[in-house]
FINUKE-554574 format. One line per field, with one value per residue (C-alpha): residue number from 1; residue in three letters; x, y, z. Coordinates in steps of 0.5 Angstrom, whole numbers, always signed. Layout:
N
i NUM_...
aa Ala_...
xx X_...
yy Y_...
zz Z_...
//
This chain:
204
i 1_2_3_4_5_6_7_8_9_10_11_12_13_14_15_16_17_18_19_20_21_22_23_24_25_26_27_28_29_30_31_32_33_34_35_36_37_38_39_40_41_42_43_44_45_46_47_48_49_50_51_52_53_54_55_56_57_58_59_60_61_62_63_64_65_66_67_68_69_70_71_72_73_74_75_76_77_78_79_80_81_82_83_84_85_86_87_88_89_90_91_92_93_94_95_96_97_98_99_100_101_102_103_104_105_106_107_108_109_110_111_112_113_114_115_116_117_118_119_120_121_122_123_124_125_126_127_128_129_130_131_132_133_134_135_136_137_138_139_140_141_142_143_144_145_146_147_148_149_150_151_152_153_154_155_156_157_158_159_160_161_162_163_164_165_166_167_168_169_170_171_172_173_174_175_176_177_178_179_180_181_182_183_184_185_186_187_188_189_190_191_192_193_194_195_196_197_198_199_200_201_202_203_204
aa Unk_Unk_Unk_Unk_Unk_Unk_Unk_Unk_Unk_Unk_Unk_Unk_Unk_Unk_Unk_Unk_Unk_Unk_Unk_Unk_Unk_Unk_Unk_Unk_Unk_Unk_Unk_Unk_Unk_Unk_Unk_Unk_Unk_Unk_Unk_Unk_Unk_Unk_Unk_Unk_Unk_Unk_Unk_Unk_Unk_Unk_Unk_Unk_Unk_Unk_Unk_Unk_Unk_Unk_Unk_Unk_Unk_Unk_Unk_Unk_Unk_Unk_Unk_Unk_Unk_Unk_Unk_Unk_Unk_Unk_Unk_Unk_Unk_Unk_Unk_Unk_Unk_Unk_Unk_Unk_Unk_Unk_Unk_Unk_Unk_Unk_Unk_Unk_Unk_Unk_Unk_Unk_Unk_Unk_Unk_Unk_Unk_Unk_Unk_Unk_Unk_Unk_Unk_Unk_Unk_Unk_Unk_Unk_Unk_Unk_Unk_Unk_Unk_Unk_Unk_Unk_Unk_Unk_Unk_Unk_Unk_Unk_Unk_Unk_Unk_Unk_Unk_Unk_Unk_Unk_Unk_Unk_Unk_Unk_Unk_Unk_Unk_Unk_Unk_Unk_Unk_Unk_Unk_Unk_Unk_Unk_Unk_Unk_Unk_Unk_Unk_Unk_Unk_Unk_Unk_Unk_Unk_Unk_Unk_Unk_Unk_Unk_Unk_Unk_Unk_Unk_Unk_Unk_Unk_Unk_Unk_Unk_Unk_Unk_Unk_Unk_Unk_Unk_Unk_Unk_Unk_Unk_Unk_Unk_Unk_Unk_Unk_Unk_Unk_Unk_Unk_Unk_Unk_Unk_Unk_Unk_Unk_Unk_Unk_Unk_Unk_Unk_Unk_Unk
xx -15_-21_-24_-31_-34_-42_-45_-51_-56_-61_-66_-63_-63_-55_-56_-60_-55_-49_-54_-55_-47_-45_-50_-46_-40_-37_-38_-33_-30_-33_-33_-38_-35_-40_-40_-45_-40_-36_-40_-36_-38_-42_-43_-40_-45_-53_-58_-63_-57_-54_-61_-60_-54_-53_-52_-52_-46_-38_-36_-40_-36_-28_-26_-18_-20_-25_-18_-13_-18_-18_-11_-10_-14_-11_-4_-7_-9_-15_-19_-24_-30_-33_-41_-46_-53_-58_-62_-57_-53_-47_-42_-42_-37_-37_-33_-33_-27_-26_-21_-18_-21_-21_-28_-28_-34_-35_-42_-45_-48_-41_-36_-34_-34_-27_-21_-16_-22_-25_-16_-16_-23_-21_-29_-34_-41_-47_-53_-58_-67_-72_-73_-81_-78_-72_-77_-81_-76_-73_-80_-80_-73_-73_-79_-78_-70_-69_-75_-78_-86_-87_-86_-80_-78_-80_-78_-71_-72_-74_-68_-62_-63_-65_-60_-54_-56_-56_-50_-46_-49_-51_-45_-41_-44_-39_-34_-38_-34_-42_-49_-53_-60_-67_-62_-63_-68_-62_-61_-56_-53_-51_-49_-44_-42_-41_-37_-33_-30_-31_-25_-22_-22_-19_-13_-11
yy +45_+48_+53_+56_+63_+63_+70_+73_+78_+76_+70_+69_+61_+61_+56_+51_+52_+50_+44_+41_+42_+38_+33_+32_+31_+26_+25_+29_+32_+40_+45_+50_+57_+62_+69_+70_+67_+72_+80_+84_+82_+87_+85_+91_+96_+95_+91_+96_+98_+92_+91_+96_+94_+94_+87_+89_+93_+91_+94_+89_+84_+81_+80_+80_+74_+71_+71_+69_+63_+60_+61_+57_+52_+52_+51_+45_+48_+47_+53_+55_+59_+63_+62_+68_+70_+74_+74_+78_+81_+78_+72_+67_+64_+57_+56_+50_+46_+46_+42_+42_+39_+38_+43_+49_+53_+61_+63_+70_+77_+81_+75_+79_+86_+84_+84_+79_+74_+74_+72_+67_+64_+59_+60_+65_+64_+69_+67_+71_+72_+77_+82_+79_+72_+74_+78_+73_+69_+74_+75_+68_+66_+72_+71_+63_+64_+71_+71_+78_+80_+82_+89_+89_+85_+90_+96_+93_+91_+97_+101_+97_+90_+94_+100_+95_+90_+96_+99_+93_+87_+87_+90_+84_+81_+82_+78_+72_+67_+64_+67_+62_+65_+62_+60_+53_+51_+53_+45_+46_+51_+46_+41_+45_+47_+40_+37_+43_+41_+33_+35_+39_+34_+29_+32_+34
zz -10_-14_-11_-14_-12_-12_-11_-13_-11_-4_-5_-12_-11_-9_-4_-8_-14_-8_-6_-13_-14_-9_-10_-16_-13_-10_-2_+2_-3_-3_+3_+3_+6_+8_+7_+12_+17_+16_+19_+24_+30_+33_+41_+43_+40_+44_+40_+38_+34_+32_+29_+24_+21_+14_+12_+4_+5_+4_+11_+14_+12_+16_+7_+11_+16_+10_+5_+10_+11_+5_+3_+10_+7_+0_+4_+6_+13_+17_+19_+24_+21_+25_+25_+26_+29_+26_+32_+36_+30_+34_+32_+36_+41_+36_+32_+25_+24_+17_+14_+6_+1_-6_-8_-4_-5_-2_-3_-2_-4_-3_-5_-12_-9_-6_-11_-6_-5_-12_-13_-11_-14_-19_-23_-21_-21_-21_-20_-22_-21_-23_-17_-15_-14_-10_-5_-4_-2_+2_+6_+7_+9_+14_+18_+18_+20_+23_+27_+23_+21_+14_+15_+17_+12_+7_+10_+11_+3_+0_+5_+4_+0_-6_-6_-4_-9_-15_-11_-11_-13_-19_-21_-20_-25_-30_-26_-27_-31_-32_-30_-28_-30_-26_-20_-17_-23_-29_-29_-35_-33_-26_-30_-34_-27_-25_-32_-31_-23_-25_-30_-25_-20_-25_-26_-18
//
């Protein structure tokens, strides 16, 4: 198993570079494990609180539930993922069956920050952006997916988003076994990527 870690600020383009990845690759032969599947839950606490989590620091994050799945998986044992709502900032009683398979890719913005986890990654990528582009991502994907309004977006951005990805983000950097400027765009840097697990899979 070959276990790749992709992280990188909010709205940086990770997604796009684990989509172009995986279209690459053969089919069936990559799971995509989330960090967003894995915040603590918080259905004990009333939603106007849950509403001002945190989601850009590490204590938001089950790292110990995250770790013991993939060692589950790396076992050859099937897992199941917890799925989470940004609507009501709890998890959801669904869970998704994920079985092991060849490429297992963990994808997310505090990914590196955990010293078990990062362990167990075989490559770690960062994925990084100008700071503009990742705000306008973020401004669209927040109001589209998670039902926020523009200043809210913002206000969240400038009070938590930012000072996080100073804090704790960008610092991960240097863990990175490859830096993957311009995000899903770096069509290079995607087929490095993409050589370097082919091989990888050959030899398994």
């Amino acid at each position: 198993m070959f276990i790749i870690g992709i992280a990188g600020g909010t709205g940086s383009g990770k997604t796009t570079v684990v989509r172009k990845i995986i279209d690459n690759l053969p089919p069936h032969s990559v799971a995509v494990i989330p960090q967003d599947s894995y915040y603590v839950d918080s259905g004990h606490i009333p939603l106007a609180e849950r509403q001002k989590i945190n989601f850009d620091h590490p204590s938001s994050l089950e790292f110990p539930l995250l770790v013991k799945h993939i060692k589950a998986l790396k076992a050859g044992k099937a897992i199941e993922q917890p799925t989470y709502s940004y609507l009501t900032c709890t998890r959801n009683t669904e869970t998704v069956n994920v079985k092991p398979t060849k490429v297992i890719i963990v994808e997310g913005i505090l990914i590196f920050t955990d010293g078990p986890l990062r362990d167990l990654m075989d490559i770690k990528v960062y994925v990084d952006a100008e700071p503009d582009d990742r705000l306008s991502r973020v401004i669209k994907r927040d109001i589209e997916e998670r039902g926020r309004v523009v200043e809210q977006v913002l206000e969240r951005y400038y009070e938590t988003v930012k000072p996080m990805h100073i804090q704790f983000i960008e610092p991960t950097k240097r863990y990175a076994d490859i830096i993957v400027p311009q995000g899903g765009n770096n069509s290079v840097a995607i087929n490095v990527l993409t050589t370097i697990t082919k091989e990888r899979l050959a030899l398994q």
